[in-house]
Structure formats: structure tokens, C-alpha cells
LOVOPA-394152 format. One record per residue (C-alpha): residue number from 1; x, y, z. Coordinates in Angstrom, 2 decimals. Example, Ala and Ser with C-alpha at 12.3 -4.5 7.8 and 13.67 -1.06 7.14 Angstrom:
2
NODE   k      xx      yy      zz
NODE   1   12.30   -4.50    7.80
NODE   2   13.67   -1.06    7.14
This chain:
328
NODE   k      xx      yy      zz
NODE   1   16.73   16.82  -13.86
NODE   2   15.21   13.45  -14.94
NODE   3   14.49   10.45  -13.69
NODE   4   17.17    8.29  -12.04
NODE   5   17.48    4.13  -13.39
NODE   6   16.26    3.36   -9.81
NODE   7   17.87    1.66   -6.72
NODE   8   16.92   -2.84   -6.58
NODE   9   16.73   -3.46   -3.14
NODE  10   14.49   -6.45   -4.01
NODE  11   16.04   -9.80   -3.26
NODE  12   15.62  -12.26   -5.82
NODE  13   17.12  -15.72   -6.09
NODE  14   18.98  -17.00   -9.45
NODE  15   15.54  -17.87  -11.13
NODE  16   14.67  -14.06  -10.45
NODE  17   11.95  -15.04   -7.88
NODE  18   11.24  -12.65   -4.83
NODE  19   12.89  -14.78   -2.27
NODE  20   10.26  -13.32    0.77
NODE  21    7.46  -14.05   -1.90
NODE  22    8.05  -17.56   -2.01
NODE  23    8.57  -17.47    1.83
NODE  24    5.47  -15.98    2.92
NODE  25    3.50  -17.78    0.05
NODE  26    4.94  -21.18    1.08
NODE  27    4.09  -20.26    4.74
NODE  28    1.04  -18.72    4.40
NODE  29   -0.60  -22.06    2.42
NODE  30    0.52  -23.80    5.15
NODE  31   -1.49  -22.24    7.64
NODE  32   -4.68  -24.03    8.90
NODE  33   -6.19  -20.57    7.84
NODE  34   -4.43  -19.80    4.77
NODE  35   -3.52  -16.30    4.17
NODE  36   -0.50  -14.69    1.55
NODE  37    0.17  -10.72    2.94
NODE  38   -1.64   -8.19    0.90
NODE  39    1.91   -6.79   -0.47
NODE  40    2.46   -9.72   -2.92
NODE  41   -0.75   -8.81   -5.33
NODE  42    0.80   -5.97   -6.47
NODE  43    2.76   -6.89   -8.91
NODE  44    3.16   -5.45  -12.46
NODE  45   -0.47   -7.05  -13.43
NODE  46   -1.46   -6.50   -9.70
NODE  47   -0.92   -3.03   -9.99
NODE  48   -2.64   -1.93  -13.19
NODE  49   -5.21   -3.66  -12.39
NODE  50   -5.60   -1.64   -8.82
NODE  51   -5.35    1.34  -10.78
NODE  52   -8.28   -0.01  -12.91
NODE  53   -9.85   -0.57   -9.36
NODE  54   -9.62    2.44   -8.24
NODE  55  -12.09    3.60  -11.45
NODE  56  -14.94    1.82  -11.16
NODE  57  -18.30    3.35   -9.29
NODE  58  -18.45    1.64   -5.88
NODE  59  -14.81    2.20   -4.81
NODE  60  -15.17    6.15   -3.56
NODE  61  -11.32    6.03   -1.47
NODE  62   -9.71    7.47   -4.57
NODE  63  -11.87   10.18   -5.38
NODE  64  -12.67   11.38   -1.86
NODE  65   -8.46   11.65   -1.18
NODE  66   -8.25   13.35   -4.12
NODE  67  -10.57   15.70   -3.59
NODE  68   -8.52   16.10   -0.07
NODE  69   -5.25   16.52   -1.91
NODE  70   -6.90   18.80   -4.66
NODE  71   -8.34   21.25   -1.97
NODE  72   -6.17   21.84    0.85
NODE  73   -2.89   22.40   -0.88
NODE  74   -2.75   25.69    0.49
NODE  75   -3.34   24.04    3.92
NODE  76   -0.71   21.23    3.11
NODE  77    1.81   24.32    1.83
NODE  78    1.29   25.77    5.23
NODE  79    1.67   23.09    7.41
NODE  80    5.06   20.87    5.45
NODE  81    6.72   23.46    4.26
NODE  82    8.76   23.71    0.67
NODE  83   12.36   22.00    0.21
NODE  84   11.48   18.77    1.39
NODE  85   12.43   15.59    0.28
NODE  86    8.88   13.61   -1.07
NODE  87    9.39    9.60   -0.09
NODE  88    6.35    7.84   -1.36
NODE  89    5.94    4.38   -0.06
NODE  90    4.21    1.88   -2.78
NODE  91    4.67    4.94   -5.09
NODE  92    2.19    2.75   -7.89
NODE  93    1.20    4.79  -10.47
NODE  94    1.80    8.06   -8.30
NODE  95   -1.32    9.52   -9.61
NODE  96   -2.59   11.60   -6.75
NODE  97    1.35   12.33   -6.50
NODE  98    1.48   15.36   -8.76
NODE  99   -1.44   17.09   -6.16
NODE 100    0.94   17.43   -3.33
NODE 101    4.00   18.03   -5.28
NODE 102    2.59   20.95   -7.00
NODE 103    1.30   21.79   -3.46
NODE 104    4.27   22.39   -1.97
NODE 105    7.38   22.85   -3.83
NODE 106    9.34   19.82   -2.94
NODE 107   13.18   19.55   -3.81
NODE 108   12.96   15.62   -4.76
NODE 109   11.01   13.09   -4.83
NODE 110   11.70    9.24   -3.60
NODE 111    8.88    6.77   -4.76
NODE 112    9.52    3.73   -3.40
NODE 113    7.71    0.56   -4.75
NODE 114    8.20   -3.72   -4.80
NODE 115    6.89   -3.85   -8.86
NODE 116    9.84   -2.35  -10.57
NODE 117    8.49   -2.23  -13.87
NODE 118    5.85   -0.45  -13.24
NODE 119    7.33    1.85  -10.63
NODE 120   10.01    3.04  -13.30
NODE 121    7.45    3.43  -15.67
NODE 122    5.41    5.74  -13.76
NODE 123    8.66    7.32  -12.31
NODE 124    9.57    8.35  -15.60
NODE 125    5.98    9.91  -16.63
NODE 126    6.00   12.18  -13.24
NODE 127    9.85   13.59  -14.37
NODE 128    8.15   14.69  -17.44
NODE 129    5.69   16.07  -15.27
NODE 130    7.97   18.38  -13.59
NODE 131   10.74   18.45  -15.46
NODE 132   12.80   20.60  -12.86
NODE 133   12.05   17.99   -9.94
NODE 134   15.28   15.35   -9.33
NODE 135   13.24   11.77   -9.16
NODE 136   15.03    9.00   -7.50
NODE 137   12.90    5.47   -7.74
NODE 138   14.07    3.10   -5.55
NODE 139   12.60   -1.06   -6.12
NODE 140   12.04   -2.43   -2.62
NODE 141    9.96   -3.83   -0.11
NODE 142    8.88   -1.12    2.08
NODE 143    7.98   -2.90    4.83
NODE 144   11.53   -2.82    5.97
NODE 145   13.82   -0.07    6.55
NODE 146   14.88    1.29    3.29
NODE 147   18.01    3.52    2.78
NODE 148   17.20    6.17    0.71
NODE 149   19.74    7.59   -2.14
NODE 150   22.61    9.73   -1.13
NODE 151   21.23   12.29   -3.18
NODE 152   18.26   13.17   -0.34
NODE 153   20.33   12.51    2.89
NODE 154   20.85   15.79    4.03
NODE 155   16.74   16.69    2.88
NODE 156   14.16   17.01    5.79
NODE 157   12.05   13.83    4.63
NODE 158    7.88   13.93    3.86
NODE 159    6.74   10.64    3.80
NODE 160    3.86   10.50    1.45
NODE 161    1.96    6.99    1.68
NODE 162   -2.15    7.54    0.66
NODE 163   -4.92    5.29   -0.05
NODE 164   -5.18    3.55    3.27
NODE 165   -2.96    1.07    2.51
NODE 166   -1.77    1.05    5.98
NODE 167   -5.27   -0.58    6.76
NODE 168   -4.09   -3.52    5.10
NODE 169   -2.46   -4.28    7.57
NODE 170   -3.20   -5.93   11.17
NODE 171   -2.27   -4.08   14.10
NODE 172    1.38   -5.47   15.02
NODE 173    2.53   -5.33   11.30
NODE 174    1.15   -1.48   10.68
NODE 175    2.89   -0.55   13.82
NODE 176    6.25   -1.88   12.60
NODE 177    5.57   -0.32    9.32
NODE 178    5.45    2.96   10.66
NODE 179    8.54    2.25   12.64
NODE 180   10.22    1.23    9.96
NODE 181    9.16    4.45    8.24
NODE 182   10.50    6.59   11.03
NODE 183   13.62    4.73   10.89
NODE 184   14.23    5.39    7.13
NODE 185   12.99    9.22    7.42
NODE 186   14.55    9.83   10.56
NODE 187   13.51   11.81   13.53
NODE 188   11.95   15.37   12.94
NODE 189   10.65   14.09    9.28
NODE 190    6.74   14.39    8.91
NODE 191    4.48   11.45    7.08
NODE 192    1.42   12.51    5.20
NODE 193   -0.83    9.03    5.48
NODE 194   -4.59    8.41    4.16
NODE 195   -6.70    6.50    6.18
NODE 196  -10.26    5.37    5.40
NODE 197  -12.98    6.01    7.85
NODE 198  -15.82    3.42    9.61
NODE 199  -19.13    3.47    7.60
NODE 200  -21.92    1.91    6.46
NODE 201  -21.20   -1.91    5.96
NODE 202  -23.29   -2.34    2.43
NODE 203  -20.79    0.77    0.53
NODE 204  -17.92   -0.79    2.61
NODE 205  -18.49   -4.28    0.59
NODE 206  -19.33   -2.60   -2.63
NODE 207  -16.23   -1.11   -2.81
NODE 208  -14.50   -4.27   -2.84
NODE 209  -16.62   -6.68   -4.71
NODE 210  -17.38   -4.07   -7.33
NODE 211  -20.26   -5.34  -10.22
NODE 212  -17.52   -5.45  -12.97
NODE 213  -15.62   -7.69  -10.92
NODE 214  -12.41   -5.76  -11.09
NODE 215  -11.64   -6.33   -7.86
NODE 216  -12.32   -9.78   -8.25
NODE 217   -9.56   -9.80  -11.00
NODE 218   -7.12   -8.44   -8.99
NODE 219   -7.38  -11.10   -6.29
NODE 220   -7.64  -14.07   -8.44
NODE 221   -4.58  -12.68   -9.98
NODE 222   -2.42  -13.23   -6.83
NODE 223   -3.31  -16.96   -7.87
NODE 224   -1.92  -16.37  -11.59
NODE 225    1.41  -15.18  -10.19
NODE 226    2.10  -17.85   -7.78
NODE 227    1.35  -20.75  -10.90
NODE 228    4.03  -18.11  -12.46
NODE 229    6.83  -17.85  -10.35
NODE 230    6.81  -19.97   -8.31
NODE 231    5.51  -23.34  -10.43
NODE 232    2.40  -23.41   -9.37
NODE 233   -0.48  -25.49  -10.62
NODE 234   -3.39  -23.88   -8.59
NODE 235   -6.80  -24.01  -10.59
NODE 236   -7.82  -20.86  -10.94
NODE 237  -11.16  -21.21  -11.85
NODE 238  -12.09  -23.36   -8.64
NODE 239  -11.83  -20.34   -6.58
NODE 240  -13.69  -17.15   -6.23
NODE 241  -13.11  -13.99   -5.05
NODE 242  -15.21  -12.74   -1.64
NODE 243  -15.65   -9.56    0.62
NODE 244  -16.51   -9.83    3.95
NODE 245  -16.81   -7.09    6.79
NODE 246  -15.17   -8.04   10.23
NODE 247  -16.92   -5.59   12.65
NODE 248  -14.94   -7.25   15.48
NODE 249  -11.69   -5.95   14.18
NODE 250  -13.36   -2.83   12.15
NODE 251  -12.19   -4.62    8.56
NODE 252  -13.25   -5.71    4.96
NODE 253  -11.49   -9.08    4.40
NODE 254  -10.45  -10.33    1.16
NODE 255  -10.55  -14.08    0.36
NODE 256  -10.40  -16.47   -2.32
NODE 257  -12.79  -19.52   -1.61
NODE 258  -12.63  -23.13   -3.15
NODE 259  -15.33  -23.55   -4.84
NODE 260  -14.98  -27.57   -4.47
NODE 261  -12.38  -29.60   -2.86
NODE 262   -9.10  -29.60   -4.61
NODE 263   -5.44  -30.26   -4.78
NODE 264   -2.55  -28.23   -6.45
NODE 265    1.48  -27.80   -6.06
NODE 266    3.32  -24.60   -5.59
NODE 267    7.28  -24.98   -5.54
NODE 268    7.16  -28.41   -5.39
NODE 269    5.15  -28.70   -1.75
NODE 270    1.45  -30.39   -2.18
NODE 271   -1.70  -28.43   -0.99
NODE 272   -5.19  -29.00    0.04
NODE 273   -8.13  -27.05    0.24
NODE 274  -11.54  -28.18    1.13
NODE 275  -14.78  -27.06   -0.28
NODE 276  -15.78  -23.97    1.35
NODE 277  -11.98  -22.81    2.67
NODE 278  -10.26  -20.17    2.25
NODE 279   -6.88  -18.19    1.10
NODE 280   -7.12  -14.55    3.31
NODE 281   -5.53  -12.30    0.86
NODE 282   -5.94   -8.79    2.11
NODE 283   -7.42   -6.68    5.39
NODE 284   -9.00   -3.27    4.99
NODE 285   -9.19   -2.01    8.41
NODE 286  -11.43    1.30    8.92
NODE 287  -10.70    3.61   11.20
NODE 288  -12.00    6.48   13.56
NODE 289  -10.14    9.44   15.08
NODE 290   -8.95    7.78   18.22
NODE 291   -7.95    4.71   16.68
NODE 292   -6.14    6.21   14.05
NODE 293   -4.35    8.32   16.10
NODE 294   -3.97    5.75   18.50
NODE 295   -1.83    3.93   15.46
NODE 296    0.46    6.51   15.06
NODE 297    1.31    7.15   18.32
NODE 298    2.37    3.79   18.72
NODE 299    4.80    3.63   15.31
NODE 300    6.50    6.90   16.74
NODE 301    4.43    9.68   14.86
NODE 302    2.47   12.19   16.82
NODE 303   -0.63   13.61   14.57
NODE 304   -0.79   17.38   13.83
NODE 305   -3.50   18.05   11.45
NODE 306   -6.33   15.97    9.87
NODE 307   -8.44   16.44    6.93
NODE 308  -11.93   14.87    5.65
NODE 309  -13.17   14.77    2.11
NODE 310  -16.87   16.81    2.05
NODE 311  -18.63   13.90    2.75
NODE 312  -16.33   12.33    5.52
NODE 313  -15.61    9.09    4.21
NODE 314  -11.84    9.78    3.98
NODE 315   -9.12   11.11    5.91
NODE 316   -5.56   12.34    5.24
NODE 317   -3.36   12.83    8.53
NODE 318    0.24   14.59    8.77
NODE 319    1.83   13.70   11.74
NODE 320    5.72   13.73   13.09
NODE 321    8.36   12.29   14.35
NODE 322    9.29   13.57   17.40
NODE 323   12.42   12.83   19.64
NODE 324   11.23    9.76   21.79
NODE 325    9.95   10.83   25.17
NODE 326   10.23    8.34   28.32
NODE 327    8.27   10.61   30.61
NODE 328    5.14   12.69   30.44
């Protein structure tokens, strides 16, 4: 079975804009520290242009979770189980996707992604793929509860969401995330999640100031999108793109700095920057054992089995939802 056309669960208003991108982008300018959530540079450009990120020399995350998922698919066979429904959250270009599939005989697969495009474009390559494998792709914003196509309901549910994207994300919001995700896979599901590990600060920055200034690309293009949709007149070229480690909170910041005072519109409101400020764009937070199991336990998901890449930079985690307990 092929592809399906793909669920919108996007809301957009009658210009087509992303309703909760204007929102937080309106909000986040008007912060005394401005900062836009890390979801809103993926889109279509965003995205390709992570992919071309996740290529270049200094950014190792890719090719040490890949070398996880290529492996220990007997170990990930073993411990999910075949027959299970596959829901990918911020599917992308589902490129380390076809390692677990083949691992462990799924009976559909659910990517779930905001760039719709791009989603059904990659959705479409992974049916040909496996050509026997019913693919549902479903637009939305999965930082909410997301209800899944009829077709899976009656599945048990693998939630499938690599690359430490959940270290994007500060504390409060990763915990509701993975609430949210037990809520949409339901109790007795299991969630297969990367999460990067603590290490030395100078390959921590490289990673995400790379020397071909991909990275820097992808950041400044958050600043492309907003002059797009949302009638922007930001000038570009007066800001940069910076990495910064945060040992206090264990994190690589992203930020775009003014690289002089100026003055632009978005959606009709005014903005100011001064020379020097900055636009937070994106948190990378790095993780240990405890604290990444600590995470989990708090979003509802009790870990079960972890695995490192050879040189332990990486780690993928299954864990489960188990029935809530209110006693010891």
C-alpha cells in the first residue's frame, strides 16, 4: 500500500499563515530577551537545509545515531517487538527512518511533521521504500496532542522521535511534549527517543557553527521566513548567526545578533534591536544518564534500555508508558 495524501492539522488563517507562527513570533520579539521557539525554522527551506546540516564534518549527532540504529536492530527487534504502529514526530526527511523499520517489521508507519511539503515529499520516497508498508503522513504541530488516523487506532503505538530534538527544548516545554506524546500513543505504547550526551565544549560549538556556515544558513533563514509570511522587513544582513554553550543549564544556544542598532516591522508591529542584542532561536540541551532519565520519568515514560554509539557521544533510549502509579 502507498502513501496516504496526508492529514492538515496545521491551522492557518485566510492568507495561509501558521496562525501559532505569527503568535509566538509576534510574542517572542516582544520579549526584553527576544527568542522565536526552535519549531518555526523548520520549514520547507528550514528543513533541507537541516538535512544539509546534518552533512557537514563538525556535526557528529547524525552519524553516531545512525550507527546506533544501524547496529542494534537485532537488539531493537528484541526489545519493540513486530506489528507495531511507527509514529515519527518531526518525521523530516525520515532518513534514519528506514533503519528501524527494516529492524523490526512494523505494520504502519505515522510520520508526523509541521512542513507539509516536505513531509509528503519524503513520505512518498519511504512508500517506495517499502512498498508493502501502509504510510499515513499527518501535517501538524506536534507539540500538541495529535490524533492519529483511524487506520492505526487499534495498533500498539512506537513513537520514533531521534536526533535530540527533544533537547531543544527547556525543561517545562520537553516535559509537556512527552505528555503530549503519551497522550496521542496512549498508555502501554513505547517511544524510541535520541538524546545527545554532555562533552567537550569546543566539538559541542563546532557542531553548531560549522566552517561552511550551514548552520549559520539555517538560522538566518528563520529571519527570511518571517519577512515572508508574515510582512516582515527585518535586514537580514545586520544580523549574524552565534553558538554559545550554557554550562549552567547543560546547553548550546542559538542566536542571531544585531550587528548594529536597527529597526524593522513584522505584521505591522515596529521593532528594535540594539547593537549587540539578541533573537534566542534554538536550545540544545545535553544530557547525562540521570538527567535524561530524570526527563522521562517526569513526561510519563519509564526507560527500559539505552544505547551509545562506539564512541559515546550519542544515546538512543526506549522507554514506556506505564499505567500511572500514585504510590511506591
Amino acid at each position: 500500500m502507498g502513501t496516504q495524501e496526508g492529514l492538515r492539522l496545521v491551522e492557518k488563517d485566510e492568507g495561509g499563515v501558521d496562525r501559532a507562527f505569527r503568535a509566538d513570533v509576534l510574542d517572542g520579539l516582544s520579549q526584553s530577551q527576544k527568542a522565536i521557539p526552535a519549531r518555526w525554522l523548520y520549514d520547507d527551506a528550514g528543513s533541507q537545509l537541516f538535512e544539509d546540516i546534518t552533512q557537514v564534518p563538525e556535526y557528529y549527532p547524525t552519524r553516531a545515531e545512525t550507527q546506533i540504529l544501524t547496529e542494534e536492530g537485532e537488539s531493537f527487534a528484541k526489545m519493540i517487538g513486530p506489528g507495531m504502529a511507527v509514529v515519527e514526530f518531526g518525521s523530516g526527511s525520515s532518513v534514519k527512518t528506514p533503519l528501524l523499520l527494516s529492524a523490526i517489521e512494523p505494520a504502519a508507519y505515522v510520520p508526523l511533521d509541521i512542513a507539509g511539503d516536505f513531509l509528503r515529499a519524503a513520505a512518498a520516497d519511504l512508500a517506495q521504500k517499502f512498498p508493502g508498508l501502509p504510510v499515513y503522513p499527518v501535517e501538524a504541530d506536534f507539540m500538541r496532542r495529535v490524533e492519529l488516523p483511524g487506520e492505526v487506532a487499534d495498533l500498539p503505538k512506537l513513537g520514533f522521535f531521534p536526533g535530540s530534538t527533544i533537547g531543544n527544548m527547556v525543561a517545562r516545554t520537553a516535559v509537556d511534549l512527552l505528555r503530549n506524546m503519551r497522550e496521542t500513543l496512549g498508555t502501554g505504547a513505547q517511544l524510541l527517543i535520541g538524546m545527545d550526551l554532555i562533552k567537550d565544549e569546543a566539538v559541542l560549538k563546532a557542531a553548531y557553527d560549522d566552517a561552511g556556515g550551514v548552520t549559520a544558513q539555517f538560522n538566518c533563514n528563520l529571519l527570511r521566513r518571517i519577512n515572508r509570511e508574515l510582512g516582515g522587513d527585518i535586514p537580514v544582513g545586520s544580523l549574524h548567526h552565534e553558538a554559545r554553550w550554557n554550562d549552567r543549564f547543560a546547553r548550546i544556544e542559538m542566536h542571531l545578533v544585531a550587528d548594529g542598532d536597527i529597526a524593522f516591522a513584522v505584521d505591522g508591529q515596529r521593532f528594535t534591536m540594539d547593537r549587540g542584542e539578541t533573537i534566542h532561536t534554538e536550545n540544545s540541551h545535553k544530557f547525562d544518564r540521570r538527567s535524561a532519565n530524570t526527563l522521562l520519568l517526569a513526561g510519563g515514560w519509564e526507560p527500559r534500555q539505552r544505547w551509545l554509539d562506539g564512541e559515546e557521544r550519542f544515546s538512543l533510549i526506549l522507554a514506556e508508558a506505564r499505567p500511572a502509579r500514585t504510590a511506591p
